[in-house]
C-alpha positions in Angstrom: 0.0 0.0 0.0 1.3 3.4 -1.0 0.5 6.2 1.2 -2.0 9.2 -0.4 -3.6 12.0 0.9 -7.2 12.2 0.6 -9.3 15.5 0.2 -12.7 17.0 -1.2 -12.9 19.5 -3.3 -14.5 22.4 -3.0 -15.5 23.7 -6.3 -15.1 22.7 -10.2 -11.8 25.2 -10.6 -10.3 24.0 -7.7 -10.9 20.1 -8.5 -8.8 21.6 -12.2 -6.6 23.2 -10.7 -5.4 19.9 -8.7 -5.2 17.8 -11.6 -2.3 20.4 -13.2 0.0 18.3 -10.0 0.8 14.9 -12.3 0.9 13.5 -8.9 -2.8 14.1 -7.9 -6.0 11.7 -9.6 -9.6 12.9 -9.1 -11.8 10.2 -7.7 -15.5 10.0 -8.6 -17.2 6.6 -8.9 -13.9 5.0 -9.4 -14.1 1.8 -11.5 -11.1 2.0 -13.3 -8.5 4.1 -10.7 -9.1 2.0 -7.9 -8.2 -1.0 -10.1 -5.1 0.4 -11.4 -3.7 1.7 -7.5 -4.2 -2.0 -6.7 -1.9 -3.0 -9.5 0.1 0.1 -8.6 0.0 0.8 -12.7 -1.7 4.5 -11.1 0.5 5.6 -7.8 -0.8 8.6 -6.9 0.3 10.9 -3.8 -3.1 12.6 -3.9 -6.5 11.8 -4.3 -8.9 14.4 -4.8 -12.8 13.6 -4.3 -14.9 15.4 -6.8 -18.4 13.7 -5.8 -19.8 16.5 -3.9 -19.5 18.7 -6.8 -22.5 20.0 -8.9 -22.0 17.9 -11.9 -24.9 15.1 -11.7 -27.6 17.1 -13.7 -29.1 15.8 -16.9 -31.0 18.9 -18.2 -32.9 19.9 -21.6 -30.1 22.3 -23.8 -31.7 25.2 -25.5 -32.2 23.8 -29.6 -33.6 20.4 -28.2 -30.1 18.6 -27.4 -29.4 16.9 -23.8 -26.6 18.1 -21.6 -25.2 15.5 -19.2 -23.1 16.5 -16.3 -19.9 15.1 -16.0 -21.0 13.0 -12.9 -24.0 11.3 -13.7 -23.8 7.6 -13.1 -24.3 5.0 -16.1 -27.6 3.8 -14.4 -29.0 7.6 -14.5 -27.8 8.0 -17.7 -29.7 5.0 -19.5 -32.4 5.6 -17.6 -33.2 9.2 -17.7 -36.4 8.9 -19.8 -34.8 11.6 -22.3 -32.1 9.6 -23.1 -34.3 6.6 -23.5 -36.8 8.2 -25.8 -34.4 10.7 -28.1 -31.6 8.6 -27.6 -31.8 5.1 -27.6 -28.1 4.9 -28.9 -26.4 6.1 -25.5 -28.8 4.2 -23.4 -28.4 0.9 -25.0 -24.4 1.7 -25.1 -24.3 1.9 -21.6 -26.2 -1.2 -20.6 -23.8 -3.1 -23.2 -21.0 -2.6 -20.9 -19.8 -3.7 -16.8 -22.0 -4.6 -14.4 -25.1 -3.4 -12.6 -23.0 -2.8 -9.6 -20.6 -0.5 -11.8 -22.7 1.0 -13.5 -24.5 2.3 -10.5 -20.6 4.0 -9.6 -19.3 4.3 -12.8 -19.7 8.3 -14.2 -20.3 10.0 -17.7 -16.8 11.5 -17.8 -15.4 8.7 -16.2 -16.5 6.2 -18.7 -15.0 8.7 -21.5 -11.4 9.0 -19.3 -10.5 5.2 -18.5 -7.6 3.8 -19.5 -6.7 1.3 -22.2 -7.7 -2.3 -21.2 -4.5 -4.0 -23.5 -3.1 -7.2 -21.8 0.2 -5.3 -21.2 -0.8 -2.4 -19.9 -2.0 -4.3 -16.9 0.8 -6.9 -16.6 3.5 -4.5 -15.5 6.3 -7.2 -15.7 6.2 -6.6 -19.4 7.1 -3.4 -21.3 4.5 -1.2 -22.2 4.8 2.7 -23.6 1.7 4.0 -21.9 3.4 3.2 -18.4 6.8 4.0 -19.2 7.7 5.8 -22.2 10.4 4.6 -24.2 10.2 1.2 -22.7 8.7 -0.4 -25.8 5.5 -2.3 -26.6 4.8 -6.0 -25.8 1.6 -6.2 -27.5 3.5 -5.9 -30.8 4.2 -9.1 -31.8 2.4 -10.3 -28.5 -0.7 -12.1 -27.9 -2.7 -9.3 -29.2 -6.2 -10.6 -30.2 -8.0 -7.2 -28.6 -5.8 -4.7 -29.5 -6.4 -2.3 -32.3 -6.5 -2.3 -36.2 -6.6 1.3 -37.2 -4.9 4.2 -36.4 -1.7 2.4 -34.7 1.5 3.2 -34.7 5.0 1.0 -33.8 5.0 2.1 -30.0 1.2 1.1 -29.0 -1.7 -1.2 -30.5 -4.1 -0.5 -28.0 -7.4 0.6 -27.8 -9.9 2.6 -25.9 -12.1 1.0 -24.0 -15.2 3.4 -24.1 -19.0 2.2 -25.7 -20.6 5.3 -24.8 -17.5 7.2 -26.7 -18.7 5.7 -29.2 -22.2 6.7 -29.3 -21.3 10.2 -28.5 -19.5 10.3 -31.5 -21.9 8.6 -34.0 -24.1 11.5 -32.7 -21.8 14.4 -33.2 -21.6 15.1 -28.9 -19.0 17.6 -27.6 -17.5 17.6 -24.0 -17.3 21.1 -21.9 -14.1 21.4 -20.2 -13.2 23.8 -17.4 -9.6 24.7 -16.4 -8.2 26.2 -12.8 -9.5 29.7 -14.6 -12.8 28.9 -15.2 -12.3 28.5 -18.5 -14.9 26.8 -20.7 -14.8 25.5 -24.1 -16.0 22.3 -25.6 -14.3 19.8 -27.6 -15.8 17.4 -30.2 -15.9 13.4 -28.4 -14.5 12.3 -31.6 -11.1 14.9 -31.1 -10.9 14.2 -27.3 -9.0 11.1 -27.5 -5.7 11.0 -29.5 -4.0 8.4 -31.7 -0.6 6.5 -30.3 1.8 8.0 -33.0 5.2 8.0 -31.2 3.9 9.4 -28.0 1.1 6.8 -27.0 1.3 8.1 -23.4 -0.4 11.4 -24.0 -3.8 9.6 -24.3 -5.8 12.8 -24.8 -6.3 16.1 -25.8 -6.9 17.7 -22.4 -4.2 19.8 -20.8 -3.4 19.3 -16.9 -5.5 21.7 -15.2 -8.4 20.6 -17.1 -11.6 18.9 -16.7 -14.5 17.5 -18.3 -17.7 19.1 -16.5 -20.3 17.6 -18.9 -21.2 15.9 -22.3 -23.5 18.3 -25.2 -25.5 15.8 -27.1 -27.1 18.0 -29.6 -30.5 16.9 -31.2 -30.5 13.1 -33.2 -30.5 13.3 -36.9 -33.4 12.0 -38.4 -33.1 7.7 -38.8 -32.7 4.8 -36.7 -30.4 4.6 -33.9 -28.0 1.2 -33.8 -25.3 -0.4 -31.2 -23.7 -3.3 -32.1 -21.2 -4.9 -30.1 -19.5 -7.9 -30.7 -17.4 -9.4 -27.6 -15.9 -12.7 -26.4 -19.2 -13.6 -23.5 -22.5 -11.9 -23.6 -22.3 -10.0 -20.6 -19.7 -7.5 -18.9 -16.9 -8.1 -21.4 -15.6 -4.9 -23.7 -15.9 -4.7 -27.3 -13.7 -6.8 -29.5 -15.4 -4.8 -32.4 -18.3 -2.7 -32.0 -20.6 -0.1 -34.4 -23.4 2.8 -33.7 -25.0 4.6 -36.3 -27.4 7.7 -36.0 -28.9 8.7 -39.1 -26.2 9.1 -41.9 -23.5 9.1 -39.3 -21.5 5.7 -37.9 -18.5 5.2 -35.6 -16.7 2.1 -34.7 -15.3 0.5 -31.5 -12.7 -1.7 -30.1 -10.3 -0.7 -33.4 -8.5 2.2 -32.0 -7.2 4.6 -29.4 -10.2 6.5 -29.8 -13.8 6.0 -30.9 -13.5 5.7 -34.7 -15.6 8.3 -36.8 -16.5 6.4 -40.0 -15.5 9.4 -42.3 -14.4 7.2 -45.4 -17.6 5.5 -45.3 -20.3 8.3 -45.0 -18.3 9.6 -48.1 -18.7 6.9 -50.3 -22.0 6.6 -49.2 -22.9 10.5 -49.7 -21.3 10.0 -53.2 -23.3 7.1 -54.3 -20.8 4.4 -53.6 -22.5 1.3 -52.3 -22.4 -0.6 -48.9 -19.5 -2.8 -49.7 -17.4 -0.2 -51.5 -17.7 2.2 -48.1 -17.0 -0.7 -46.0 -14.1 -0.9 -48.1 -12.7 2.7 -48.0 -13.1 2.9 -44.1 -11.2 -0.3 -43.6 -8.3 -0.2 -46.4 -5.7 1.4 -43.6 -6.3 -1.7 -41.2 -3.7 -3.7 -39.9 -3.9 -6.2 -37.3 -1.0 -7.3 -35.5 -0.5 -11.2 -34.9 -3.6 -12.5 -32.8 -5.5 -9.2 -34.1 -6.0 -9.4 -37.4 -9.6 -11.1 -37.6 -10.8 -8.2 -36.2 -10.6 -6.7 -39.5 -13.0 -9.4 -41.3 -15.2 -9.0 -38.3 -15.4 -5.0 -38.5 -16.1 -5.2 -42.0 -19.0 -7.7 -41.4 -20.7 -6.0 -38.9 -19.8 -2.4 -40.8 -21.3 -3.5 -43.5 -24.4 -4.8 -41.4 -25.0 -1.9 -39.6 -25.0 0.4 -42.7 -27.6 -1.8 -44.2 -29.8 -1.9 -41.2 -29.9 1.8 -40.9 -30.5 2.3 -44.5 -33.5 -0.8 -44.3 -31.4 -2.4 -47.0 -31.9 -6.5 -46.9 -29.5 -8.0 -44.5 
């Protein structure tokens, strides 16, 4: 056990303010932080307990949208009777993923922050970039079979772990920040997270001294709402691939560092192209590593079944 000190905090700047200290975590329902101070992969000196902060709210936003604080729980989330009835997409997301105990803990920003699940993050007798920099990557040419396909790089295959990450993105959502200022500004879901390249421990876009205070979900396009999530057991296991669409719009999981905006394929699709040639432009960068490369067959299957459920074209 590693000695911490333990404090409340007493307002959103000050709770910003503590995370510029490297050595400071925030604590809120604390699925995934408590897990890695056991494994001492997270060794922090402080812990700084944002629950008694004013970020639980799910309110109406002006235009029709839904703005969820930062601290609403996964249970309030999917079943806030908004959410459920205008979108179906987050709700059913969120009850893909953990348990009914976590969920009850488990908070909006949270769920967006965790950390990679890769094998070798966890195992910290083997190498691993995110923990140490520069130490090098065991996944790569490891067993790898739920690391990522798209958007690696040669010092991290991992992935992010997030299904509601990727239902915010399929519907365009934006998270407000706040720094030690009081600073606000938003930033898309689908720019928060950032690709590996050579740095793969910078595993977002948010400076210290920041903090995610809610999630913008601005109104649903017009056309079904799909999650699709394909894992190794039915229940509280994370995505080996998975896919939401809303309307014309459709992001992937379990490929990447970050939830997968579909880009290549709404393109193809906007410009006439057909099912099976925009399954084929948004998967022609894959590459799977070793154990990881039937994930690409598998993302292209349920792509391509997704698309054509939410366009009621034969399956």
């Amino acid at each position: 056990m590693k000695p911490f000190s333990y404090e409340h905090a007493a307002n959103i700047a000050e709770a910003a303010k503590a995370t510029a200290d490297p050595a400071t975590r925030l604590l809120a329902g604390g699925t995934n932080l408590l897990d890695l101070m056991k494994l001492q992969i997270e060794t922090p000196t402080r812990i700084v307990d944002i629950n008694r902060l004013p970020l639980k709210a799910i309110e109406e936003a002006p235009g029709g949208g839904i703005r969820i604080g930062a601290l609403a729980t996964s249970t309030q989330i999917a079943s806030h009777p908004s959410v459920r009835a205008r979108y179906p997409l987050i709700a059913r997301s969120l009850l893909a993923g953990a348990s009914v105990q976590l969920r009850n803990k488990a908070t909006a920003a949270g769920n967006l922050m965790q950390r990679t699940r890769c094998a070798y993050f966890y195992d910290t007798t083997k190498p691993c970039n995110r923990r140490v920099p520069g130490s090098g990557c065991a996944a790569i040419g490891g067993l790898a079979r739920t690391d990522g396909i798209l958007g690696t790089s040669n010092a991290c295959i991992a992935v992010h772990p997030s299904d509601l990450a990727v239902a915010l993105t399929a519907l365009d959502a934006t998270v407000e920040t706040t720094n030690g200022e009081g600073k606000v500004r938003s930033i898309p879901v689908a720019d928060l997270h950032r690709l590996p390249g050579a740095s793969p421990h910078l595993e977002t876009d948010l400076p210290p001294g920041e903090i995610i205070t809610a999630i913008a979900v601005p109104p649903a396009p017009v056309g079904e709402q799909i999650f699709r999530k394909v894992r190794d057991r039915a229940s509280f296991a994370f995505a080996l691939v998975s896919v939401a669409a809303s309307g014309p719009r459709y992001a992937l999981g379990g490929v990447a560092m970050k939830p997968w905006r579909a880009t290549a394929s709404e393109a193809a699709l906007a410009a006439g192209g057909d099912v099976d040639e925009a399954v084929a432009a948004e998967l022609s960068q894959a590459r799977g590593e070793g154990h990881a490369a039937y994930k690409i067959g598998l993302a292209k299957r349920l792509l391509g079944s997704v698309i054509r459920q939410s366009r009621g074209e034969a399956q």
